[in-house]
C-alpha positions, 0 to 999 in steps of 0.5 A: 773553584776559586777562593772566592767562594769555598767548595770543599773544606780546604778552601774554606778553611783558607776563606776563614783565615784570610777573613779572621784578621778584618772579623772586627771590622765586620760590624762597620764594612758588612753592610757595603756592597764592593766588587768582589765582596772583600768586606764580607767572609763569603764563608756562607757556600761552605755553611750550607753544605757544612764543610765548615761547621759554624761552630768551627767557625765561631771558635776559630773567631773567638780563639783569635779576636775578643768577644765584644770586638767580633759581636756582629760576625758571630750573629752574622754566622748564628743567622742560618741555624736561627732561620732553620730552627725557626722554619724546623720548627714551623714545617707548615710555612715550607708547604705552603710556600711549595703548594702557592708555586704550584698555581704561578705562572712566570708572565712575561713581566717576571722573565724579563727581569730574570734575566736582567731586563728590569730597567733599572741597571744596578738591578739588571747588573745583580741578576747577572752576577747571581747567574754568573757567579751563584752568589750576591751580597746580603745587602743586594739581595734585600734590594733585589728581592724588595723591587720584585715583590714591592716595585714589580708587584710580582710574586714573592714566591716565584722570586724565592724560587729563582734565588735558590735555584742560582744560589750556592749558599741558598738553602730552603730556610735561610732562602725562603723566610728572608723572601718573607721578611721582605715581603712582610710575612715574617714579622707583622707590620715590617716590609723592607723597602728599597730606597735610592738614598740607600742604595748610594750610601751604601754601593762603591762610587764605581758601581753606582757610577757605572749603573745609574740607568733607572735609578730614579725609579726607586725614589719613591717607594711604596710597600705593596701590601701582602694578606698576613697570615698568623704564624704557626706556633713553633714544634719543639726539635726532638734529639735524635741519636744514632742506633746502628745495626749489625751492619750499618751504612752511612749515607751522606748527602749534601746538608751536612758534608762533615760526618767525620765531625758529627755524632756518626764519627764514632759508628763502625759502618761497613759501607758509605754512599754519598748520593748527588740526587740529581732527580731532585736538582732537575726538578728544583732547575738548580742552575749549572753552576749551582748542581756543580758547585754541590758535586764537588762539595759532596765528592769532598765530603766523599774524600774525607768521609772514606779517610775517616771510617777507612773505607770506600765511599761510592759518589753515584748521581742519582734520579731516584733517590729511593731507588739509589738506597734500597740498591746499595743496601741490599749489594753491602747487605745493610739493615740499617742506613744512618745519616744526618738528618736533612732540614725541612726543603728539598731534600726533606720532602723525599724522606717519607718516600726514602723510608718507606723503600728501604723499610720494604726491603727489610732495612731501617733508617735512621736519621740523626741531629746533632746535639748542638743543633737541637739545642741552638735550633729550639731557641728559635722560638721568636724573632733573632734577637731573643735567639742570639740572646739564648745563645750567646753565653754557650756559643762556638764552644761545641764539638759538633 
């Protein structure tokens, strides 16, 4: 991988010092979209499998840059634990938005775009980065989602799920409740609109240059009216520490690739698996790209992991992840299997099923959340503001 986007932690530690030095500039450039994203950190592949932590990054901002002067990169870096506290809070959002996908259909309208068929050029031009590259700037992703939900009138669920299927950054949080704040979903009474005086103030001369076919089709916009539906109250995020066996195995997945820097640091375990379930992949049709990026994130996490505990680490893929973990566990005789607790997605939803093997082959599991997770994540109760403004005085200073 390029450093371009960060695969494992060297790269994204190289990402992170050649961005710091502009950190105050975040503010001004962030909302520009430039070939080849300079004006952005593009740290965010690296947070969503947390080969970076963001506390590790905050600290690093902080230790080089005055507060005030880095305001704006700091909340950009909160943004994701704010989304994942809010849907972990609010599981039942998740659910419904998996049991809509199941009664749509891609029409004919819908696959056009997909692959860059749109009409509009600076559109089609998105699409076709986000296949190639697993990646677009926030900005066009606003844009992108906008017109398919309120220029299309397509389905913005469908929409969420061919993000997340390309994106290298996209998890089920971040992904599926910025789909629904553009809808007008998240907060009632506030839809975003893409506008042409928006896109020419804030694209490069060159790519609106280049891409001006169509554009006079988002001169005039209008919000398509979504059905709003009261938001569940949110459930309060219980700690979970670790509680090893006689012999315990840690199984480290691809939501939390630094156990080496989490509450698991300290366990003295006897064998480790990091599992790429690719049953999971396959059914989610996570893009090539997307299903490598996360296998060379997960052997990094491997790699430093086995360093760390001084034991070999197996990287099987797996189509049955259940069945993968009951097999380990019963070759290394484990009676308890310790991990970092998934957030609400994908991989969540397999967790009920996980458990019950193991539980019928004798073994235990136990999952656990880091400290400053739970505390940052029970904050997020409202809309981002007030979340930042709870955060602000303890942030960038854990240790996990």
């Amino acid at each position: 991988m390029s450093d371009f986007l960060p695969t494992n932690r060297s790269e994204a530690l190289a990402r992170l010092e050649a961005f710091l030095p502009f950190a105050p500039d975040y503010g001004a450039a962030r909302n520009h979209v430039v070939a080849g994203h300079a004006n952005v950190s593009r740290l965010s592949p690296a947070t969503r499998t947390r080969v970076l932590l963001e506390s590790e990054i905050l600290a690093a901002a902080r230790d080089r840059h005055a507060a005030g002067e880095i305001e704006k990169f700091e909340q950009e870096v909160w943004w994701r634990l704010y989304w994942k506290g809010w849907l972990e809070q609010r599981p039942d959002v998740w659910t419904e938005y998996r049991e809509a996908l199941k009664s749509l259909s891609w029409t004919k309208r819908a696959r056009e775009v997909v692959v860059g068929e749109s009409g509009i050029s600076i559109l089609d031009h998105f699409t076709r980065e986000l296949i190639e590259t697993g990646y677009l700037h926030n900005h066009a992703r606003m844009w992108w989602a906008s017109w398919w939900i309120h220029g299309e009138g397509l389905p913005w669920e469908l929409g969420a799920q061919f993000f997340l299927q390309h994106l290298r950054d996209g998890d089920a949080a971040s992904n599926t409740l910025s789909w629904r704040w553009v809808a007008g979903l998240h907060t009632r009474g506030k839809a975003y609109l893409v506008r042409r005086s928006n896109l020419e103030r804030y694209l490069a001369a060159e790519l609106l240059a280049e891409h001006a076919g169509g554009m006079e089709r988002l001169e005039s916009p209008a919000v398509r009216e979504l059905p709003w539906k009261e938001l569940p109250s949110p459930r309060k995020i219980e700690s979970a520490d670790p509680h090893p066996g006689s012999r315990t195995g840690i199984w480290i997945h691809d939501e939390d690739l630094s156990v080496e820097r989490s509450p698991l640091s300290d366990l003295e375990p006897v064998a480790l698996l990091a599992t790429s379930p690719t049953g999971i992949w396959e059914r989610e049709i996570y893009s090539p790209g997307k299903c490598s990026f996360l296998r060379e994130a997960l052997a990094d996490g491997a790699v430093r992991a086995a360093r760390h505990f001084g034991l070999d680490c197996r990287t099987p893929e797996t189509s049955d992840l259940a069945t993968a973990l009951v097999a380990w566990a019963s070759e290394e005789r484990i009676d308890t299997v310790i991990a970092l607790s998934p957030f609400t997605g994908p991989l969540a939803e397999e967790i009920s099923g996980v458990e019950s093997a193991l539980s019928r082959s004798g073994v235990r599991l136990n999952l656990v959340r880091r400290p400053a997770d739970v505390a940052a994540m029970n904050r997020a109760t409202g809309g981002f503001f007030g979340f930042w403004e709870r955060v602000r005085e303890s942030r960038g200073r854990s240790r996990f």
